[in-house]
C-alpha positions as CSV (number, residue, x, y, z in Angstrom):
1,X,52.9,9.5,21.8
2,X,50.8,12.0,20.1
3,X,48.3,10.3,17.9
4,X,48.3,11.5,14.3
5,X,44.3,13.0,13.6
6,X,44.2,11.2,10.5
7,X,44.3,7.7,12.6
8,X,41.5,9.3,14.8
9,X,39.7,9.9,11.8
10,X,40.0,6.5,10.4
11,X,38.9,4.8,13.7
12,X,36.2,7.0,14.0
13,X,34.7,6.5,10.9
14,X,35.0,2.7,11.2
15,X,33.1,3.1,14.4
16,X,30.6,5.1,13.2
17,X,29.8,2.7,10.2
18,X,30.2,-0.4,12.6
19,X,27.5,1.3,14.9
20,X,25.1,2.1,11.7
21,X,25.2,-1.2,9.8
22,X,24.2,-3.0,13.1
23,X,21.4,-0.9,14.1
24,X,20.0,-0.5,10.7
25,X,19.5,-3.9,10.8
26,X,18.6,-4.2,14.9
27,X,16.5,-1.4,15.5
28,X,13.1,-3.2,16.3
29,X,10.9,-0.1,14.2
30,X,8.9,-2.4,11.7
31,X,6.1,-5.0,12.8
32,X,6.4,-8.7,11.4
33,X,7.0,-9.2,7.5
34,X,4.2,-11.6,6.8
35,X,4.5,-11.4,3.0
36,X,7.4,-12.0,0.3
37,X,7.3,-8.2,-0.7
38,X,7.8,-6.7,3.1
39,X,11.2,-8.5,2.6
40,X,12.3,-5.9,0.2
41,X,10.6,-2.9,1.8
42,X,12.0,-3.8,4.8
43,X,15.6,-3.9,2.8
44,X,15.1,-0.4,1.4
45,X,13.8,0.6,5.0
46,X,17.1,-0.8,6.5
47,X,19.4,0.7,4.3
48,X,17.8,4.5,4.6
49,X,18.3,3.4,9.0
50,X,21.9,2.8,8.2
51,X,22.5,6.2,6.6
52,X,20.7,8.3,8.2
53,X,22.2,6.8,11.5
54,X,25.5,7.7,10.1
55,X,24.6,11.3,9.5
56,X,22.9,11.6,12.8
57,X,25.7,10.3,14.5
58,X,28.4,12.4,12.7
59,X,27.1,15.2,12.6
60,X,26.1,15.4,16.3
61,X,28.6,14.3,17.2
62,X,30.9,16.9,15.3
63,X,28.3,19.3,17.2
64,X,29.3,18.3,20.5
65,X,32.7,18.6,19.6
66,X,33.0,21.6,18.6
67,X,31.0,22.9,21.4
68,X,33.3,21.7,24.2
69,X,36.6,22.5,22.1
70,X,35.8,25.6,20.8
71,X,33.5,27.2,24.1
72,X,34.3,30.4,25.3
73,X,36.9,30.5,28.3
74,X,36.5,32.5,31.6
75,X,38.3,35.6,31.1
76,X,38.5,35.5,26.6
77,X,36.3,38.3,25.8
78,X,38.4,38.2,22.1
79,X,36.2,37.7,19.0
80,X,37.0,34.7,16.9
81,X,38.9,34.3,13.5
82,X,37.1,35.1,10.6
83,X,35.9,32.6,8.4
84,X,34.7,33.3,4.6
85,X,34.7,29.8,3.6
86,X,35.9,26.9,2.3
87,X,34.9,25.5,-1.8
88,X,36.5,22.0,-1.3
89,X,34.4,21.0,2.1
90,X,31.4,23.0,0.7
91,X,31.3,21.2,-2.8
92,X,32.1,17.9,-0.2
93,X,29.2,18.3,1.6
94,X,26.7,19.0,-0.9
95,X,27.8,16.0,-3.1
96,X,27.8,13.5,-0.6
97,X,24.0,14.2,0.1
98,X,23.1,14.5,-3.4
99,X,24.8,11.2,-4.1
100,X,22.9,9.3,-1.2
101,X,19.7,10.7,-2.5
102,X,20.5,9.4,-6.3
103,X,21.2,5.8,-4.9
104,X,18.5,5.6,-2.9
105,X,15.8,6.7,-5.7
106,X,17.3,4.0,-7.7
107,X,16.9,1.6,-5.3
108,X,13.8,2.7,-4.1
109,X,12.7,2.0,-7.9
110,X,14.1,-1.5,-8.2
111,X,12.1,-2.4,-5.3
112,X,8.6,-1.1,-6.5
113,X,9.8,-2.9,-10.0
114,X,10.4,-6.3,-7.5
115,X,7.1,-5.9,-6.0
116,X,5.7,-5.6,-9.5
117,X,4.8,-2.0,-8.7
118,X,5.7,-0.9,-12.8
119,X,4.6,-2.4,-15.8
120,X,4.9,-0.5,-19.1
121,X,3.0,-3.5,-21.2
122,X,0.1,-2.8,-18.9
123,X,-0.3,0.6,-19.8
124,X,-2.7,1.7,-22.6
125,X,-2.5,4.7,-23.7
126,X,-5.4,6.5,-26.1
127,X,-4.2,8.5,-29.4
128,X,-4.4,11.7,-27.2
129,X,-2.6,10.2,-24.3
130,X,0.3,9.2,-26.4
131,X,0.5,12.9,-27.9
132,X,0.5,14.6,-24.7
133,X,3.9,12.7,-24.1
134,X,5.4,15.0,-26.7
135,X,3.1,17.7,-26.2
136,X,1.8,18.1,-22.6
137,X,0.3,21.7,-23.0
138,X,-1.6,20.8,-26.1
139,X,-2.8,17.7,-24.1
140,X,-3.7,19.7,-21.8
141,X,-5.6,22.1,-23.6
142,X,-7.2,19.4,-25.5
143,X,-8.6,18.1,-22.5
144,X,-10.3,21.5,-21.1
145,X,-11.4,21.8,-24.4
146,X,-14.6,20.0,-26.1
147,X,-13.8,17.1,-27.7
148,X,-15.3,14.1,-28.9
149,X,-15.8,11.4,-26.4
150,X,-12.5,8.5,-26.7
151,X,-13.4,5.7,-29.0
152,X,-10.6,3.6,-26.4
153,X,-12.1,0.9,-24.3
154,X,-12.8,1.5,-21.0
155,X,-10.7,-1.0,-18.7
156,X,-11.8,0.2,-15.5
157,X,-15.3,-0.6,-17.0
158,X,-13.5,-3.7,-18.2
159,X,-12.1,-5.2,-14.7
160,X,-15.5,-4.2,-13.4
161,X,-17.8,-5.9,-15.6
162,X,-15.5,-8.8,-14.6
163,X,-15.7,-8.3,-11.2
164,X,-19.3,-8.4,-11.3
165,X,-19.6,-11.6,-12.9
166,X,-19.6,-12.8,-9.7
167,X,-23.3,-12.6,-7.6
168,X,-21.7,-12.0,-4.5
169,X,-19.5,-9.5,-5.6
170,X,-22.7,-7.6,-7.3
171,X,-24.3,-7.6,-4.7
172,X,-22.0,-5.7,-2.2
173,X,-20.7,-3.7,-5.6
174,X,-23.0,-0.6,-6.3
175,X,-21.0,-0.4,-9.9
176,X,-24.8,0.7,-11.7
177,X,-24.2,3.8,-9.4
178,X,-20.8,4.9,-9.9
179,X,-19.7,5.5,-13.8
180,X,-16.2,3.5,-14.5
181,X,-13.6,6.0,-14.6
182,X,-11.2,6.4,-18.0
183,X,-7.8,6.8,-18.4
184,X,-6.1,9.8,-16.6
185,X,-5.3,12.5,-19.3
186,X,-1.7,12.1,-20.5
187,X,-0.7,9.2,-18.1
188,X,-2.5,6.5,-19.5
189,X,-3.6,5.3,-15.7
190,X,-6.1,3.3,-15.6
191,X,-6.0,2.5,-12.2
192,X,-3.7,2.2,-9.0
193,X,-1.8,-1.2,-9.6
194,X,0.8,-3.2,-7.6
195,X,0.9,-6.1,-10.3
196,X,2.9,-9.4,-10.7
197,X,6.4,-9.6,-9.6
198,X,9.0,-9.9,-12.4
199,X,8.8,-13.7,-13.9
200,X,4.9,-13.9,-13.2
201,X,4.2,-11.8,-16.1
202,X,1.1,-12.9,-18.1
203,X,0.5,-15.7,-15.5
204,X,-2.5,-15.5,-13.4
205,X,-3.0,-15.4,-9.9
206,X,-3.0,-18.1,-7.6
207,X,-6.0,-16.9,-5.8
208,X,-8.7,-13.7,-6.7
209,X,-10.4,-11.7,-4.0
210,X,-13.0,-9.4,-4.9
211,X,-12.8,-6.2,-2.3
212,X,-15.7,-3.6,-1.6
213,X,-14.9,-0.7,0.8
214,X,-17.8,1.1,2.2
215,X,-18.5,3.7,4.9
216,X,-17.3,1.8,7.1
217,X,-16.3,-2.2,6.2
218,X,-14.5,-3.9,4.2
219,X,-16.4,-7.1,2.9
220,X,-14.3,-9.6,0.8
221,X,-16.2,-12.1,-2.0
222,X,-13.8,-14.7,-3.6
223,X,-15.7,-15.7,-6.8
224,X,-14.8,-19.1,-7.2
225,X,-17.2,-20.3,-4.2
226,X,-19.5,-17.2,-3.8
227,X,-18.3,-17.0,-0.4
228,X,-18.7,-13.2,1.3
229,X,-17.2,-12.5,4.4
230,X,-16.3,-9.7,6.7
231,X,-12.3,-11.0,7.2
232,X,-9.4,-11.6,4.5
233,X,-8.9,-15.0,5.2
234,X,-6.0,-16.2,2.4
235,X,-3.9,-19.6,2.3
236,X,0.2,-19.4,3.1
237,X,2.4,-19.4,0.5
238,X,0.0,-18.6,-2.8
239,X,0.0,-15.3,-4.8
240,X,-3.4,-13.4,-4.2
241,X,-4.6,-10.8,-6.4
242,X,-7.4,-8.4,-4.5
243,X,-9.2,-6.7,-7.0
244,X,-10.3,-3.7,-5.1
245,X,-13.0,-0.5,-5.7
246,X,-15.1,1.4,-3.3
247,X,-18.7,2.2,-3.2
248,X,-18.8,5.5,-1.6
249,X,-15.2,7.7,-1.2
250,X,-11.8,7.0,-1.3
251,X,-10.9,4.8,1.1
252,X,-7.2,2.5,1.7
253,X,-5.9,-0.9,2.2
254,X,-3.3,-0.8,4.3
255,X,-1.9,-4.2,6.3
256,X,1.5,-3.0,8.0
257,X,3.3,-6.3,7.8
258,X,2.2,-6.8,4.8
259,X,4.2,-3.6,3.7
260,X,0.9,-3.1,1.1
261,X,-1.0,0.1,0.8
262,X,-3.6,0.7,-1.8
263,X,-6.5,3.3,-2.4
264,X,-9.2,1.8,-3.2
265,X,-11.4,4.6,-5.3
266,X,-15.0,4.7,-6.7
267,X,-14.9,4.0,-10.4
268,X,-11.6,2.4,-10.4
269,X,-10.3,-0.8,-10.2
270,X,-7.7,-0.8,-7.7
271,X,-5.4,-4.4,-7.6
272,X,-2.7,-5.5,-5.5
273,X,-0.8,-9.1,-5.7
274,X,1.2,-10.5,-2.7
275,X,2.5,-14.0,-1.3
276,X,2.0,-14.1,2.3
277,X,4.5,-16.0,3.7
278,X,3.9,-16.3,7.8
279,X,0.5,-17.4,9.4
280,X,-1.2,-14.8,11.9
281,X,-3.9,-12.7,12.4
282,X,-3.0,-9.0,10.8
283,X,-5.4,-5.9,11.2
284,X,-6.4,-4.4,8.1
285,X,-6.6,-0.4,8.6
286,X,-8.4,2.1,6.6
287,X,-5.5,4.3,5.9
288,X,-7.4,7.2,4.1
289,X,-9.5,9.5,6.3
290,X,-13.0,8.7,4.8
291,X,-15.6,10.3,7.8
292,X,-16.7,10.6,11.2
293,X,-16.2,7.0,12.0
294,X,-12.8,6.1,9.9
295,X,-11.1,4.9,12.8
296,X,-13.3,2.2,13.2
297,X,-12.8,0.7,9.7
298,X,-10.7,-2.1,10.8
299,X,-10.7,-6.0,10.6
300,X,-8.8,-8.8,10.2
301,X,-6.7,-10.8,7.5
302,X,-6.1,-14.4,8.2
303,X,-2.9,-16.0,6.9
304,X,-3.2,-19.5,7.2
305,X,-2.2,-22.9,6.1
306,X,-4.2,-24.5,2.3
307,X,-6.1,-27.2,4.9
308,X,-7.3,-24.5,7.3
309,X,-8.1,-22.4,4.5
310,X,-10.4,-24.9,2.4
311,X,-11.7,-25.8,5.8
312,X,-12.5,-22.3,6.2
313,X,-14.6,-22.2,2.8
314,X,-16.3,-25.1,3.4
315,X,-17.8,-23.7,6.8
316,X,-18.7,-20.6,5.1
317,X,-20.9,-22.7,2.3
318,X,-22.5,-24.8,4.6
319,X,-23.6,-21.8,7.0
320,X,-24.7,-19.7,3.9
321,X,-26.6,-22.9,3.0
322,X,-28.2,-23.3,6.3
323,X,-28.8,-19.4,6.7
324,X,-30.8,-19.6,3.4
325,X,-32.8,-22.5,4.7
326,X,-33.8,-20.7,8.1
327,X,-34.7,-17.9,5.6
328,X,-37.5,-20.1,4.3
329,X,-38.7,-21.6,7.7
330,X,-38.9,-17.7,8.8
331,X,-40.6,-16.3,5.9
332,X,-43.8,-16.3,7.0
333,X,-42.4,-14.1,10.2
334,X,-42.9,-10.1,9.5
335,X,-39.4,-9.2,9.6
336,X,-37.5,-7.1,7.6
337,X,-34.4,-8.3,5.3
338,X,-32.1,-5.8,7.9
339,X,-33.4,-7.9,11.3
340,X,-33.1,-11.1,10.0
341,X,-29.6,-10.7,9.1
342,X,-28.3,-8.5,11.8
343,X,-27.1,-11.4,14.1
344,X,-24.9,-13.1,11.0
345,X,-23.4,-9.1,10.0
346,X,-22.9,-8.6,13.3
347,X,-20.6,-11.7,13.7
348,X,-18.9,-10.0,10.1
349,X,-18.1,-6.8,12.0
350,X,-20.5,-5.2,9.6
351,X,-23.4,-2.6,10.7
352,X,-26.8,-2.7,10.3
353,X,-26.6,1.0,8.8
354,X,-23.8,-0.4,6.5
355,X,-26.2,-3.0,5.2
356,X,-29.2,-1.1,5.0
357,X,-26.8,1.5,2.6
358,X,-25.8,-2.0,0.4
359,X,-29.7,-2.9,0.5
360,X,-30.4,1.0,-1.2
């Protein structure tokens, strides 16, 4: 018995989505998710596997297909039917794509909402800025123009006044060096922001890190114990906010299983806010290219449990404590500030040139 195509359709395309949903969800491409945001990254990342798996495999397949069905024969030297078209499968094929691209912006957007990625009560907008949303060209002619300096605060100038409140921070931060950056004309940006997820609004942070990038470190101060140190080391299961900026160029935080990536820009405050979730070591990458020796801006976050954490701290207090009191034994010694600290930076993964440019 002949089997009707329509049934061979139907079982086909139940195949083909049986096959897609189970390697969307099996195909091994993503590293650990070691936070409570790479769970929805990794959903949006899924979904996009299943689909384009099902395209992959349908239209290949319908490749192959036609190749072996419709090959030339030994012997047919004819030419083939003409073809002009055909509206229905045209308009068929076009919608189909256009509607899988609608559904995934939209659920791309719901997931940078989730991960607290927009925040339209964070933005503040100058009198200009909120012009230019009705009136770009003349915002944008009012900016190449001269005009009066903005009477608006400054809140990159703001979050870095705050930042430096801190003496470790300030003195990693070169902030006297690099003027605090304003809004962007018309966008009302004040800086690159992954903020609290939906529900934590208005509440602070479980945890504040202060980050520095340099040519070519990372160095990490957490104000509430003036501790500095050369790894992320951050306690399971509590929000952390790193409040991020750079010293030199552009530079970018990037842990893969923490599905985070963040520039971190001179004269901006950059800030990101996740939950890690799974203990580990992680590499931290520099993910923007930022000179000769980029690919060796690398170290290492530490997820770990609250006890190993505050045991961490305390470590790092007494050994500043008794690195300040060999500083006194030693001072009669001619050394400079650079050779007496190279033996603790080195254990930091920092550089004596990268300390001598903190130093200047």
């Amino acid at each position: 018995m002949k089997i009707p195509s329509s049934i061979w359709t139907l079982l086909i395309g139940i195949l083909l989505t049986l096959v897609s949903l189970w390697y969307g969800q099996n195909h091994g491409l993503l590293p650990t998710a070691a936070t409570d945001e790479a769970d929805l990254v990794d959903g949006l990342f899924n979904t996009m596997m299943v689909v384009s798996t099902g395209i992959f495999l349908l239209v290949e397949g319908i490749l192959i297909y036609c190749a072996v069905k419709y090959r030339r024969r030994p012997g047919d030297n004819s030419d083939g039917p003409p073809v002009e078209g055909n509206i229905p499968l045209e308009i068929l094929w076009t919608a189909i794509p256009a509607i899988i691209v609608l559904g995934i912006s939209v659920y791309s957007f719901d997931v940078y909402n989730e991960m607290g990625g927009f925040n339209p009560h964070a933005v503040h907008e100058a009198p200009l800025q909120q012009q230019s949303m009705k009136m770009p060209g003349a915002a944008i002619a009012a900016t190449l123009n001269d005009t009066p300096p903005s009477t608006e605060p400054n809140l990159n100038q703001q979050k870095s006044d705050e930042a430096m409140q801190d003496p470790a921070t300030a003195a990693v931060r070169n902030a006297d060096q690099i003027p605090q950056k304003r809004n962007a004309p018309g966008v009302g940006i004040v800086a690159p922001t992954i903020g609290p997820v939906p529900g934590k609004e208005g509440k602070p942070p479980a945890m504040i890190v202060n980050v520095t990038g340099l040519q070519y470190a990372w160095i990490f101060t957490y104000p509430e114990t003036d501790v500095t140190s050369g790894e992320l080391h951050v306690p399971i299961g509590r929000e952390v906010q790193l409040s991020m900026s750079a010293n030199d160029v552009i530079h970018a935080f990037w842990v893969p299983e923490f599905r985070l990536k963040q520039d971190v820009i001179p004269g901006r405050q950059s800030e990101i806010r996740f939950t890690p979730k799974k203990e580990g070591n992680y590499d931290l990458i520099c993910a923007e290219l930022c000179g000769p020796y980029h690919g060796a801006m690398r170290t290492q976050v530490i997820v770990e449990k609250q006890e190993a954490f505050d045991n961490w701290i305390q470590e790092q207090l007494v050994a500043s404590t008794e690195t300040l009191n060999q500083a006194v034994a030693v001072n009669t010694e001619d050394i400079s500030p650079d050779q007496f600290l190279a033996p603790y930076t080195k254990d930091m993964g920092i550089q004596p040139e990268i300390l001598h440019q903190i130093h200047h």
